[in-house]
N, C-alpha and C positions, 0 to 999 in steps of 0.2 A: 636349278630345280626350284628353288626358293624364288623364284621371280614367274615361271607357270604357276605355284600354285597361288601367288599373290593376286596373279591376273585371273585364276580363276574363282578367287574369293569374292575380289572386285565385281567380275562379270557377273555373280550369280546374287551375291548384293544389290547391285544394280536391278537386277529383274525383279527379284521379290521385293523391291520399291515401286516398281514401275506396278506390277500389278499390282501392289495394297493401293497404290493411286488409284487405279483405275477400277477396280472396287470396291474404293470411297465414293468415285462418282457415278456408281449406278444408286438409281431412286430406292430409300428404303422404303421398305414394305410396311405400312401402319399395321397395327394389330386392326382386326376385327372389332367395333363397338361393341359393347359387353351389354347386353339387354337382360335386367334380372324380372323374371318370371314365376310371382307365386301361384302356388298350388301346392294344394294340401297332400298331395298323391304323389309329389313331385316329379321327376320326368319322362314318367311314365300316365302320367293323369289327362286328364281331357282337357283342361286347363293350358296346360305346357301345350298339348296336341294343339289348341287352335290359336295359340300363340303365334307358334310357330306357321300354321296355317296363313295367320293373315301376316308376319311380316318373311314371306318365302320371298327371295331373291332380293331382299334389301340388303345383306350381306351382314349381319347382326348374327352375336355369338349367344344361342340363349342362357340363361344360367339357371336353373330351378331353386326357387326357396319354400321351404314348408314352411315357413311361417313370414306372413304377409308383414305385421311390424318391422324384423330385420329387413327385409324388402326394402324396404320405404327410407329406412334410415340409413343404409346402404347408398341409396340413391340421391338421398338429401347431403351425402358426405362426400359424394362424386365419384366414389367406388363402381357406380350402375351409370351408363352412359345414357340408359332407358330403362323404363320400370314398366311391368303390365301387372296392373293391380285391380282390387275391387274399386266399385264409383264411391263408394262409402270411405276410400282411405283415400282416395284421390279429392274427395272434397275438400282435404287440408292445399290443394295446387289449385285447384278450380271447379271454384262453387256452380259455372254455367254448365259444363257437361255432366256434374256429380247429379245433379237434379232430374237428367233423364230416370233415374231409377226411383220415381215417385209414386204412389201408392194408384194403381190404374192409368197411371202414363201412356203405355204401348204393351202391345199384349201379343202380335204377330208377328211372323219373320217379315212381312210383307212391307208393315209398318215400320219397322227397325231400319228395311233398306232404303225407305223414303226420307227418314230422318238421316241415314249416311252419308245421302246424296244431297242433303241439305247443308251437311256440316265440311262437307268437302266444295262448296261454294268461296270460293276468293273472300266473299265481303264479309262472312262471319271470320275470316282469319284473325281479328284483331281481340274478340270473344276466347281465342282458344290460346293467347299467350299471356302470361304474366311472367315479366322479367326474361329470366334466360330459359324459362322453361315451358315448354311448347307441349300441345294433347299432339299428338299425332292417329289419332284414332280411337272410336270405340267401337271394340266389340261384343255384340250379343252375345250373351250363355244362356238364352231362355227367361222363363219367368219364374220368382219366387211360387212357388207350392203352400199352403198351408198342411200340414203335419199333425194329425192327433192321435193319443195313446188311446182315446175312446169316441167311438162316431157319434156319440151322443151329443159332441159339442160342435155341431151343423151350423150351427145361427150364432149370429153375433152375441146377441142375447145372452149366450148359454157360455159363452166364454168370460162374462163377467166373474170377476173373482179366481179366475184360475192362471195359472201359473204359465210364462209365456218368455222361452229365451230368447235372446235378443244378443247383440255383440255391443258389451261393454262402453266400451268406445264411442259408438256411433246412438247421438242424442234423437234424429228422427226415428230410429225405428224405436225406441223408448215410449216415444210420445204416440207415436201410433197403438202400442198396445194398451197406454193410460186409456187412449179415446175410447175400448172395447172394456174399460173399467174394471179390466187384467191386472196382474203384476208381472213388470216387465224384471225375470233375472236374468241379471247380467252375466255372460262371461265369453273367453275368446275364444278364439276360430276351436283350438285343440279339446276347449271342454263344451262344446256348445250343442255337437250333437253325443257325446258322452253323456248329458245331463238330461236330455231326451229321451235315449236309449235305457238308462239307469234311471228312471222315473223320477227326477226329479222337478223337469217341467212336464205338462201336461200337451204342451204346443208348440213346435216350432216350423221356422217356414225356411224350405230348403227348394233347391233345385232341382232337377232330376241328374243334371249331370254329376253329383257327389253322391246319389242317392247311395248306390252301392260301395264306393271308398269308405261313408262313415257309417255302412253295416246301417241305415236308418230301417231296416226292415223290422231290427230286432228292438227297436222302440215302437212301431206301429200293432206289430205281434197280431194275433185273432183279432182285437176287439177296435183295432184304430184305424184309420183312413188317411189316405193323402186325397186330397179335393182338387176335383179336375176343376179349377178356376184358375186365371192368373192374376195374384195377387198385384205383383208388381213385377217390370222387368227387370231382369238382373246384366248388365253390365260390366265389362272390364276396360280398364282403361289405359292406354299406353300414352307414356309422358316422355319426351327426352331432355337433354340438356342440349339446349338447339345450335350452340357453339359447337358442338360435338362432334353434326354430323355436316356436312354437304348444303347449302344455301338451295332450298326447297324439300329436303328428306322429307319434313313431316309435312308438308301443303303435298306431294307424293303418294306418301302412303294414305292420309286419306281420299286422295282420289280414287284410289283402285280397291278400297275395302269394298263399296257397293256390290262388285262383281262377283266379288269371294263368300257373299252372304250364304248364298243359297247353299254350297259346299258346306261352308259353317252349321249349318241351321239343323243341314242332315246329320251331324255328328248329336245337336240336341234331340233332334225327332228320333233319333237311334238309342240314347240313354233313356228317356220317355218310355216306348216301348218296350225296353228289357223292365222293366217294374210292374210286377205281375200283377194282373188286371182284378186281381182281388182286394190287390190294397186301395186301387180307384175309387173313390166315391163320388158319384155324378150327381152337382145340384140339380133339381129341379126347376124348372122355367123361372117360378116365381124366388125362390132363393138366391137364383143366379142376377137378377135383377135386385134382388135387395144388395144384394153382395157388390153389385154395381152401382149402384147409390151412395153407397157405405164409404165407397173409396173415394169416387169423385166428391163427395164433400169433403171428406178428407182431405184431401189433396190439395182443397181450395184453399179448407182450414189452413193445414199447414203452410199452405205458399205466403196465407196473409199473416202468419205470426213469423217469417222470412224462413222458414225452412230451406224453400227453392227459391233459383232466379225466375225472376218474373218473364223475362225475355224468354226461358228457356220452356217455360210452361206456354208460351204464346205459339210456340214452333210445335212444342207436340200436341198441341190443339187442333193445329195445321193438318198435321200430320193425320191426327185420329180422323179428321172431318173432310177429311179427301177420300181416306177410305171406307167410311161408314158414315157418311153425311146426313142420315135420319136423325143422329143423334141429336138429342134437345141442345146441348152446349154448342151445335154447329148452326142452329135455326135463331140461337142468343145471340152469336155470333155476327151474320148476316143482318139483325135489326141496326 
């Protein structure tokens, strides 16, 4: 008796060797790239939504953070395989794509996908890496809005001296409200339209896609406006750690963002028009022209005290004077 059950300890031994072998060498399964993804609404916000949008079928796990700083640091610590953040926090990785979001840069979806399809060109690849860390894309969110508690401050002019938030952190948009002889106060993402809303600045410049997350109605109220102008584009940018993923992921995904615009764009044109047409304020021919004056010097200003890359302001030059080539900076251009 004691010699069957010996043999059949043996034999059954045997097998569950045989298969823990043969189960060590089937391929394991990596986890999924962990891609952390701010937005203020978290993963439920429009932010996450077009995230997700433009890296569908890259096989990336998205992860939502309300607050863009942990984001970032997160990512800097290799926690984040990939980050999609603002161009403003992505300037600390690469000052060439952060500069798209420059004061009258690009202003249409149309222009956005001409600069895509620029940056998805092979020869700029060497522009979009430093070190181990690669852009793999930007995405459009629309154009900053300018924001007032009262419509009386229309004109640049009239915004001299008033109180104008701005995100702490981030020195050009600072500099840009010194130029309007404003005071720029500082503070972050969580108190910036809180400080708005609760009348503490007079001005802030938001998108439409957050409009409704930070309740911005309840700062605008009866007597304020949001102004159909675009200030500036606003930007998101995805970074990875390009050890990370696959030898071409991010030369990849920017190839195929072009296509995804128009899908994208719809999701901005849809938060736009949920913001009831009251709060609209339509410049006037000549205001809208001064307003466009106002920036492109700006811009230039800025670019020559180094705000922007130089290279990157020469591409959205490109870009603006292909599709609106009246423009005098396209006929300077041509001499």
């Amino acid at each position: 008796m004691w010699s069957r059950i010996r043999s059949t300890f043996v034999r059954t031994s045997l097998g569950a060797l045989a298969l823990a072998t043969s189960l060590a060498a089937l391929p394991v399964q990596a986890a999924a790239p962990r891609f952390c993804v701010f937005d203020p609404a978290g993963a439920d916000g429009d932010l996450h939504a077009l995230a997700g949008h433009y890296l569908k079928g890259s096989g990336v796990t998205l992860l939502p953070y309300h607050d863009e700083r942990i984001a970032v640091e997160d990512f800097k610590a290799g926690r984040c395989d990939g980050v999609a953040v603002s161009s403003f926090r992505a300037r600390a990785f690469n000052e060439f794509v952060a500069s798209i979001d420059a004061p009258g840069a690009l202003s249409t979806a149309a222009e956005m996908k001409s600069l895509a399809t620029v940056l998805a060109n092979p020869k700029l690849a060497p522009d979009l890496v430093r070190g181990n860390i690669e852009v793999a894309g930007v995405i459009p969110l629309g154009n900053l809005h300018v924001l007032v508690r009262d419509r009386y401050l229309h004109t640049p002019a009239k915004l001299a001296g008033r109180r104008i938030g701005v995100l702490e952190w981030d020195r050009a948009q600072a500099r840009i409200v010194q130029s309007l002889g404003a005071q720029p106060v500082g503070s972050d993402v969580s108190q910036y339209a809180l400080r708005f809303n609760n009348g503490q600045v007079d001005v802030i410049a938001a998108p439409a896609l957050l409009f409704r997350h930070f309740e911005l109605e309840r700062g605008v109220g009866e007597r304020g406006a949001v102004f159909r102008f675009p200030l500036m584009p606003l930007t998101a940018v995805l970074l990875v750690h390009s050890d990370r993923f696959p030898e071409g992921f991010a030369a990849r995904l920017r190839a195929g963002i072009p296509e995804r615009i128009d899908a994208g764009m719809a999701r901005v044109a849809a938060a736009e028009a949920a913001i009831k047409p009251r709060y609209w304020q339509e410049l006037t021919e000549a205001e809208h022209t001064r307003y466009r004056q106002m920036v492109d010097d700006l811009r230039a200003q800025m670019q020559r005290e180094g705000f922007y890359d130089a290279r990157m302001m020469a591409l959205l030059r490109q870009v603006r004077c292909r599709h609106e080539p009246s423009r005098a900076e396209c006929s300077i251009a041509r001499r």
